[in-house]
C-alpha positions in Angstrom: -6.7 33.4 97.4 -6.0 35.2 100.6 -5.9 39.3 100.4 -2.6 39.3 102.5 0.3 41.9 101.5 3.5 40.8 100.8 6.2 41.9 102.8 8.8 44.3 101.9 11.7 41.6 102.5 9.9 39.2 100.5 9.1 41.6 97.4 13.0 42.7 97.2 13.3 39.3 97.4 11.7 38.2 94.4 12.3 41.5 92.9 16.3 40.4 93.1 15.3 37.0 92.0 14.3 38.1 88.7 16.6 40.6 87.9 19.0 37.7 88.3 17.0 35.6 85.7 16.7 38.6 83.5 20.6 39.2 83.6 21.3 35.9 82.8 18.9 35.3 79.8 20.8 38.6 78.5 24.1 36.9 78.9 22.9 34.0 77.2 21.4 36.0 74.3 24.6 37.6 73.7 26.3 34.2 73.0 23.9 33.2 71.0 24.1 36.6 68.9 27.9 36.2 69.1 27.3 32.0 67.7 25.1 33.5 65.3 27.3 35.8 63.8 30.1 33.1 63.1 27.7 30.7 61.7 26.4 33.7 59.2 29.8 34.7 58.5 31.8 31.1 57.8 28.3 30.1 55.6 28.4 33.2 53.7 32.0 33.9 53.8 34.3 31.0 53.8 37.9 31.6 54.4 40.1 31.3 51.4 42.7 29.0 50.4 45.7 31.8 49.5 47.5 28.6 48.8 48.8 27.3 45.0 49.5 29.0 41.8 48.8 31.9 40.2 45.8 30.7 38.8 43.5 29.4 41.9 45.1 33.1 43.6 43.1 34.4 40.1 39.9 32.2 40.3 40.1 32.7 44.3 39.6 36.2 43.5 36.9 35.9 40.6 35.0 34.6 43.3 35.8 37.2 46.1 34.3 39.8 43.3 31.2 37.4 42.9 30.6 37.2 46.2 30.9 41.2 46.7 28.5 41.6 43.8 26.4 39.6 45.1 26.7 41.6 49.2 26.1 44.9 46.9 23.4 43.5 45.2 21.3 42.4 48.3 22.3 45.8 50.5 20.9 47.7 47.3 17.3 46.1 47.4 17.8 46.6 51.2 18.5 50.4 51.3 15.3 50.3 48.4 12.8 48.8 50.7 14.1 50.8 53.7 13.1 53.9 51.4 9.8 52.5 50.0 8.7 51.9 53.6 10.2 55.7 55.4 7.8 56.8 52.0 4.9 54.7 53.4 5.4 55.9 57.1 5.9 59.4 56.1 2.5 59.3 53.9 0.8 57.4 56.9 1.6 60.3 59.1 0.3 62.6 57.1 -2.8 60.9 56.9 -2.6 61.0 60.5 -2.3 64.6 61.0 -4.8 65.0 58.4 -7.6 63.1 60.3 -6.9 65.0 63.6 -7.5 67.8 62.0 -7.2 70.5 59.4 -4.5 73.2 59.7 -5.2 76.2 57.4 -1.9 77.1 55.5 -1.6 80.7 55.8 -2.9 82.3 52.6 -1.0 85.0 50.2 -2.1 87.6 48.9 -3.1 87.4 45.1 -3.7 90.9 42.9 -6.1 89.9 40.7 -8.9 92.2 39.0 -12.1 92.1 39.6 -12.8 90.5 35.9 -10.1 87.9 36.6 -12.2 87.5 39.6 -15.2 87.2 38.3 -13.9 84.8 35.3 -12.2 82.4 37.7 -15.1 82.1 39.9 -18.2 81.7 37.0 -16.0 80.3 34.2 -15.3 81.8 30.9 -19.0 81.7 29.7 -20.2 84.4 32.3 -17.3 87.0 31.4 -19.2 90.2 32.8 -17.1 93.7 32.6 -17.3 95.6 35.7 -16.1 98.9 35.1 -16.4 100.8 38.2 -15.3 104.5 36.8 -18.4 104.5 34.7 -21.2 104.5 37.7 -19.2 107.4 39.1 -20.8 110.8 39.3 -18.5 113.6 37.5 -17.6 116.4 39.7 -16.3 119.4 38.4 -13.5 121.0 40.4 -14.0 124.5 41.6 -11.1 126.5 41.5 -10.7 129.5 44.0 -8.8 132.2 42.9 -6.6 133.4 46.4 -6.6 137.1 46.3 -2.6 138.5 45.1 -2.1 139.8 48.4 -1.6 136.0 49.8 1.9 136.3 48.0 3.3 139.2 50.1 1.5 137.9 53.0 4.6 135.9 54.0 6.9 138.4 53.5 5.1 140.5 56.0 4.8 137.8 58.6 8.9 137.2 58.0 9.6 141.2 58.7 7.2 140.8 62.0 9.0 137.8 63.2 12.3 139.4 62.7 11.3 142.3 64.9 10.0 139.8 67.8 14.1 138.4 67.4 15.3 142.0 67.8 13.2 142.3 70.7 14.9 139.9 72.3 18.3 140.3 71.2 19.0 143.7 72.9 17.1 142.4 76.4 
């Protein structure tokens, strides 16, 4: 085969060619949607004879009824497998997401004591009591007496300050 381009004019022409084939193969699937429709519906549906007494207009009905049972029926076990198979894609994503990778969940925060801790992590058999007060050292608090003059100190400091504001109250 030759390496040749084609030429514009003659891609646009087949270009238009098949968009003319592809529009008419549409058209023709619609009629036979449409065909197929009023074969599904006269098979499954057959039009009733309202004609006669009261008892074919009762038996005409019975069978109506049947025949809705029967339409219920069939769009129940529908609307089931739909559901069974939105579970099975929604569990197949999942696993997706799950082999690209591992997202940590954020984690909350737990109070638990350091026995809990402990009991959780080595079972029940290795209980061990970790007091922490016990190892502590005991210091003995020193108390320093302040001298009784610390009490009126503030008074004083008040009567100073109280002359600095008259100082400036007659500038």
């Amino acid at each position: 085969m030759s390496d040749k381009k084609m030429t514009s004019s003659r891609r646009h022409h087949l270009k238009s060619l098949m968009l003319q084939i592809a529009a008419s193969w549409l058209e023709q699937e619609k009629k036979d949607l449409v065909v197929a429709k009023q074969n599904y519906m006269a098979e499954k549906c057959p039009a009733p004879s309202l004609g006669g007494d009261h008892n074919t207009l009762m038996d005409t009905c019975k069978k109506l009824h049947a025949l809705i049972d029967k339409i219920d029926e069939e769009r129940y076990d529908m609307e089931a497998k739909v559901a069974k198979t939105e579970k099975e894609i929604d569990d197949l994503k999942i696993k997706v997401i799950d082999l690209a990778g591992v997202k940590k969940p954020a984690l909350k925060k737990v109070r638990m004591s350091a026995d809990a801790m402990l009991k959780a992590l080595l079972g029940s058999k290795h209980t061990v009591n970790l007091d922490l007060r016990a190892n502590l050292k005991q210091v003995k608090k020193e108390v320093k007496e302040e001298p009784a003059e610390a009490v009126g100190d503030w008074r004083k400091n008040i009567e100073d300050k109280a002359d600095r504001k008259k100082m400036f109250e007659t500038s």
